[in-house]
N, C-alpha and C positions, 0 to 999 in steps of 0.2 A: 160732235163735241166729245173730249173726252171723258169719261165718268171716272170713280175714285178707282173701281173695277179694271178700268183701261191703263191706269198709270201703275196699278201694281207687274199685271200682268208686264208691262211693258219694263216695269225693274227686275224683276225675276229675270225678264229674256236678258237684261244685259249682264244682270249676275253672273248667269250660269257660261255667257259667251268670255265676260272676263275667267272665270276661273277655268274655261276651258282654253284662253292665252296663256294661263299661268302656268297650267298643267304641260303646253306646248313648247315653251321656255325651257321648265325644269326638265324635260325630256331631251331638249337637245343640246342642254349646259350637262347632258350627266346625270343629275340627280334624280333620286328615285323621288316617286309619290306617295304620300301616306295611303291613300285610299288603296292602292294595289300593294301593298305591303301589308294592309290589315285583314284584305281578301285572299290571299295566296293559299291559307289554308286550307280553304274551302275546297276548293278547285284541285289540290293535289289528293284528298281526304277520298273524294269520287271516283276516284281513277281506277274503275273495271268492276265498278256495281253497276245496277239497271239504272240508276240514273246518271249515268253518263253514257251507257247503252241507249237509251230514250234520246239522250241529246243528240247522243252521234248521229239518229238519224235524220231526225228535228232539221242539223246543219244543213242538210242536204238540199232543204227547201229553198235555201238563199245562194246555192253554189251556181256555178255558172251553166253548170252541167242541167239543171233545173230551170231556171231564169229564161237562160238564151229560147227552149222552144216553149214554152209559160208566155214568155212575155211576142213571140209569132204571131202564136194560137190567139190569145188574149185579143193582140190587135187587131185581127181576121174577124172574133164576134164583135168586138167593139163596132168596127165598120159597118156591120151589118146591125149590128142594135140603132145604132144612132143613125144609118143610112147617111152617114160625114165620116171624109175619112180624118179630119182633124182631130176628136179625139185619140184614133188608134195612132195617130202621126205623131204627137205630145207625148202620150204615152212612150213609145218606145225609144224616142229621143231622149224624152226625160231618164226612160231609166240606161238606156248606153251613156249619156253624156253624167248621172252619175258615178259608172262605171271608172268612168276616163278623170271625173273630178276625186275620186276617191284614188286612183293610183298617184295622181298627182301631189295630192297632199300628201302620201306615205313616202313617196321621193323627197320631198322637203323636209322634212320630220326625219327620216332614217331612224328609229325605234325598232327594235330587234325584238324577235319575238319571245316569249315565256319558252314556245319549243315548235317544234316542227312537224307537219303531218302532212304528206304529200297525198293520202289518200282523204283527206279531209279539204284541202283545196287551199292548205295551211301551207304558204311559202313566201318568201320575198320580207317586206317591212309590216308593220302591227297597228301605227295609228294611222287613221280612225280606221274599224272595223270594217270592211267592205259588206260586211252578211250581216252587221247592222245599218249601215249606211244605203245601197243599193236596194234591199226588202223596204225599208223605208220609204223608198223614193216610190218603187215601182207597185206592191201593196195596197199604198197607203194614195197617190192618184188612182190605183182602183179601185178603191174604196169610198174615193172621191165620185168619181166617174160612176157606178151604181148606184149611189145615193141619187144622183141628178134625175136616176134614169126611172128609179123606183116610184110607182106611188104611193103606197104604202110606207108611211115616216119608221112604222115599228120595224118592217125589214130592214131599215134602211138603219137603223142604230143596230139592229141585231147584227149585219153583213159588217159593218164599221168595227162595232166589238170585235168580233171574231177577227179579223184580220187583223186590227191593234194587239191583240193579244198573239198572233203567228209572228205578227214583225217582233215583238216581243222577245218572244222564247230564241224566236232564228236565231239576233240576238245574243242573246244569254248563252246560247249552247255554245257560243266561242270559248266564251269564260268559261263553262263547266268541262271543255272539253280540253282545257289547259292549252291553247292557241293564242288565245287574245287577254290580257291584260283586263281588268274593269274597265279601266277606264278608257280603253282602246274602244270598248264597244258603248259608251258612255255617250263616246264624242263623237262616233258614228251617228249615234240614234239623231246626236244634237246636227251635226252635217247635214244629214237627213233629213231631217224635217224643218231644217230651215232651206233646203231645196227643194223641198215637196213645195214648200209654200210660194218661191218665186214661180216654179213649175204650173202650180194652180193661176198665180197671177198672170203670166204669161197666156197663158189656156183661156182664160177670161176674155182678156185684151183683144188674141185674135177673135174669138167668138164676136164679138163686138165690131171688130174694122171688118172684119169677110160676111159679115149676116145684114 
């Protein structure tokens, strides 16, 4: 049943999914968006202090260059922690197939970027952020996936934190490192995490028809 708790939550999500259609509209009519016109400052102000030194490295953590043997490695202990290989299986599915959901939508969109950084992994179209989108996904199911594994509740919020706070910053460091739009990485997190969450549902499911 749902509580007063359940309906807000549940107005919020479509809020933010409306205004992230309208954001998606004005994008491909042309027009700019207020929110990335009143960040732009920020972002250009950084360009070649230590915090955008910190960022630039920050990025790295969500590139492909990273990911690709992270999420190998990752699924090889998975395997072995859970003695199934269907976590490690979910896992790496989930995070290739938001790889492939995330170019997809930047093809549809065609959004150009603030600028270019080929050593940054900054190339091609801008929405939604892939190094918000992609850490998101893959992350944040292991974050998932630990929690399950932990018996201790307090690591298990500790290990949760910490990785909310990585997908975070990966994130951000678009923005600060003048590659991605706000809001480019806005609608990543939002892409994100509503695929994380069919990704968990899914994971459930089989768990349940194969056990």
């Amino acid at each position: 049943m749902f509580t007063r708790r359940n309906y807000i939550v549940v107005l919020l999500f479509v809020m933010i999914l409306i205004i992230t259609g309208i954001w998606i509209v004005r994008i491909i009519s042309g027009q700019p968006l207020y929110l990335d016109e009143l960040t732009r400052t920020f972002a250009k102000e950084v360009a070649g202090t230590t915090i955008y030194t910190v960022f630039r490295w920050i990025t790295e953590l969500g590139s492909s260059t990273f990911l690709t043997p992270f999420t190998i490695i990752v699924s090889m202990l998975l395997w072995r922690a859970f003695r199934d290989w269907l976590p490690a299986l979910v896992f790496v599915l989930g995070t290739l197939s938001s790889h492939g959901l995330n170019i997809l939508i930047k093809q549809l969109v065609e959004r150009e970027r603030p600028s270019i950084l080929v050593a940054a992994h900054a190339e091609g179209y801008s929405f939604p952020s892939g190094h918000a989108m992609i850490p998101m996904v893959c992350y944040g199911f292991l974050a998932y996936l630990l929690a399950q594994k932990l018996h201790s509740s307090k690591k298990a919020v500790v290990i949760q934190f910490a990785l909310a706070v990585l997908i975070l910053l990966i994130g951000l460091s678009r923005y600060v490192i003048n590659v991605h739009y706000l809001t480019d990485v806005l609608a990543g997190f939002i892409f994100g995490f509503i695929f994380l969450l069919g990704q968990i549902y899914v994971y459930k499911w089989l768990r349940v028809k194969w056990t």
